[in-house]
N, C-alpha and C positions, 0 to 999 in steps of 0.2 A: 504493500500500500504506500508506504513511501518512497518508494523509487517510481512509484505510480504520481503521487504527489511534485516529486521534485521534475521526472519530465515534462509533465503538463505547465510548471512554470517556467520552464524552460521556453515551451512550443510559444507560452503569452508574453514570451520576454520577460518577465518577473525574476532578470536577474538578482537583481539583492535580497528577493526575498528567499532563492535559490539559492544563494551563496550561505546566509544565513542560517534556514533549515539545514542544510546538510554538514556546517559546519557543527549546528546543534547536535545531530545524529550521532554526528561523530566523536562528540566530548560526551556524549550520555546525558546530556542537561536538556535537552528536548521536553524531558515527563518532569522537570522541575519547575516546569512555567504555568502557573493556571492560562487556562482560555482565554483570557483577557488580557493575559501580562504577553502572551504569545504572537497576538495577534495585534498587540500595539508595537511589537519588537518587529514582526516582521513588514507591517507596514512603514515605519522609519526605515527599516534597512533599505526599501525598494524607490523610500524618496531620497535616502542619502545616495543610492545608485542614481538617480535620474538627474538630482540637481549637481554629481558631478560631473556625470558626462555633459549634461547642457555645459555646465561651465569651461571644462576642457577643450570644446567645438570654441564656446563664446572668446576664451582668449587665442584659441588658432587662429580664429578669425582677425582678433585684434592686429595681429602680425605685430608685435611689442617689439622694440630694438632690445630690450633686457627682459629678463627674466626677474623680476624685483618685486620687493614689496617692503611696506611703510616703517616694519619693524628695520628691517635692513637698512634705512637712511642713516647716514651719522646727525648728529646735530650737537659737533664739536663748535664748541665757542666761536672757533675763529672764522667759520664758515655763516655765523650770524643766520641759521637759518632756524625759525623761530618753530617750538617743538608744536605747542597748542594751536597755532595757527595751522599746519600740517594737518593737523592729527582733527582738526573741524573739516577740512577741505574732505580731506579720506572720509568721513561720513556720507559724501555726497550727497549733501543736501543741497549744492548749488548746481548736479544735475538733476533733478527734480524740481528746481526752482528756474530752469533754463539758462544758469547763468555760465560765465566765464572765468577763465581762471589764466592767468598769463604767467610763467616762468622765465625771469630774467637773468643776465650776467654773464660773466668775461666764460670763454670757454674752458674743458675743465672740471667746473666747480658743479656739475652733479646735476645738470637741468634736466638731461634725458633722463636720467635715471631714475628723479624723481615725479617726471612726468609718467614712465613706465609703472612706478609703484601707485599713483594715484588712479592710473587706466587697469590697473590689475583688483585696486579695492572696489572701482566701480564694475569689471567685471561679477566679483563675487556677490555684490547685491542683484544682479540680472541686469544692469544695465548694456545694451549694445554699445561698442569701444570700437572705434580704428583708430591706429596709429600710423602717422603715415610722415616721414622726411621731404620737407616742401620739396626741392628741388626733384625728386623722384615723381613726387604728385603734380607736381605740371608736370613735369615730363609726360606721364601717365597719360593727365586728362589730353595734352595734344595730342599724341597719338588717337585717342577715343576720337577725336574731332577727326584724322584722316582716316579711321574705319569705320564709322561710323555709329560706334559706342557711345560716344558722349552721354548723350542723354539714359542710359541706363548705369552710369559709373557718377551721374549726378545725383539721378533716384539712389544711388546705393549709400551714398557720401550723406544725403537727405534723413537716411529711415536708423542712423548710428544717434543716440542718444548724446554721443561725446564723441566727438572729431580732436584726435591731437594732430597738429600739426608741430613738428618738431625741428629745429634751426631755419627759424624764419627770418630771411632778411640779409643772411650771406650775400645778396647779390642784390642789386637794384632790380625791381620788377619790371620788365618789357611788357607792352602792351596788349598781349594774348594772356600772358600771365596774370596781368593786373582784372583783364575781365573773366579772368576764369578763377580768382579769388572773390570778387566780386557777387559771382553769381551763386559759388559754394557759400558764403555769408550772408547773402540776402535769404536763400533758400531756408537757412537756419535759424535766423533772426526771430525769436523770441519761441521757436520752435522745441531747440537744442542746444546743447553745449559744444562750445568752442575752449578748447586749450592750444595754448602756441607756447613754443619756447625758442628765445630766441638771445642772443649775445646783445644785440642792439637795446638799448633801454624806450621804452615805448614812446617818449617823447621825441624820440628820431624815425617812429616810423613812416609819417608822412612821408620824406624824402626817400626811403623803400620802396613806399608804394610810387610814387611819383603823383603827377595829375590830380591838382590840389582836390579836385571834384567828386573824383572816382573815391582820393583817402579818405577825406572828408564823409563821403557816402560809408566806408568799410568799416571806418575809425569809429565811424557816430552808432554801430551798432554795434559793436561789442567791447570797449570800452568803458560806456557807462555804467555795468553793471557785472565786469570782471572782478575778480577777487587775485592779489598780485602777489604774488613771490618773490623778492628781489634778495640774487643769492652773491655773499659776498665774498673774499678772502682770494688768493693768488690759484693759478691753477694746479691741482693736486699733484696733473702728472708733470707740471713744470718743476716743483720742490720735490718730486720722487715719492710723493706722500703716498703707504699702501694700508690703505684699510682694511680690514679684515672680511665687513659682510656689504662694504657698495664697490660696485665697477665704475672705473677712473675715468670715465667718462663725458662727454657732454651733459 
């Protein structure tokens, strides 16, 4: 009867509760569970199987430059990067509130990284996450515009809860660039969240963007209602500095 039992959850996919039972079978603890204690064991076990595989797909998806998360940040003095503020941002309450969150500072001093740990905490609440390196993501969206993808890598860009974009501003925005930031921000504007990390402090983004019109237009939407990070101290891998649990990165 039980091998009867553990196939059929097999055939329902009812892996965790499969893993569960049988592992029960196997320690002899099975006939020490009332009916109820049984049956609330194996129902958790089958959402703790489902909510990790969603999540496992949700940060594949993400495509994260690090593998990080918020415990792993340092927040050594000299990097001035303030603990509680962090540690409110990781709650994501400002993607549910649609807002923004901008990661500033010299290269180095850990912007990616903890752009990766904040996309990773939003993962684990259900939130939809891309991570994506500007220069990559135009590259990306032109190509869509000569195959004619565009409009479905704009839907996809649109239906992410949290768009990071990560080293914004390396390079002055040319004019296809500028309106294909443009369109991915207005699409989002008061939709979704926007993250950007970028070396440039935001009071020089206009001159990034160029075209007082277009910044003006990009600037006036997510700006007002971003939440900033501004990260301080020499760069890690300039002074040789090796931390134990963050990568020495952007």
């Amino acid at each position: 009867m039980n091998e009867q039992t553990l196939k059929k959850m097999k055939q329902m996919k009812l892996h965790g509760m499969a893993r569960f039972f049988h592992t029960s079978l196997e320690s002899g603890k099975a006939g020490g569970y009332t009916a109820d204690e049984l049956l609330s064991i194996l129902i958790e076990s089958q959402w703790d199987e489902r909510y990790n595989r969603k999540l496992e797909r949700t940060i594949k998806e993400a495509r994260f430059r690090y593998k990080a998360s918020v415990e792993q940040i340092s927040f050594d003095v000299t990097r001035q990067v303030e603990k509680n503020q962090i540690l409110r941002i990781a709650g994501c309450d400002f993607v549910n509130k649609k807002e923004n969150v901008f990661v500033t500072g010299s290269t180095g001093v850990g912007k990616s990284f903890i752009a990766s740990a904040l996309g990773y905490e939003a993962c684990s609440l259900g939130y939809k996450v891309l991570y994506q390196q500007s220069a990559k993501l135009f590259a990306r969206m032109k190509m869509a515009k000569v195959d004619g993808t565009y409009q479905k890598e704009i839907a996809r860009i649109e239906k992410q809860d949290l768009l990071i974009i990560d080293d914004f501003g390396i390079q002055p925005l040319e004019t296809q660039n500028r309106a294909i930031l443009m369109e991915i921000i207005e699409d989002r504007h008061g939709r979704a969240s926007t993250m950007v990390t970028s070396q440039i402090p935001v009071n020089k983004w206009y001159e990034i963007i160029g075209e007082q019109t277009v910044a003006d237009a990009i600037l006036g939407r997510i700006v007002h209602n971003a939440h900033r990070l501004e990260l301080k101290g020499e760069s890690m891998r300039k002074n040789g500095v090796k931390l134990q649990t963050e990568t020495l990165e952007n």
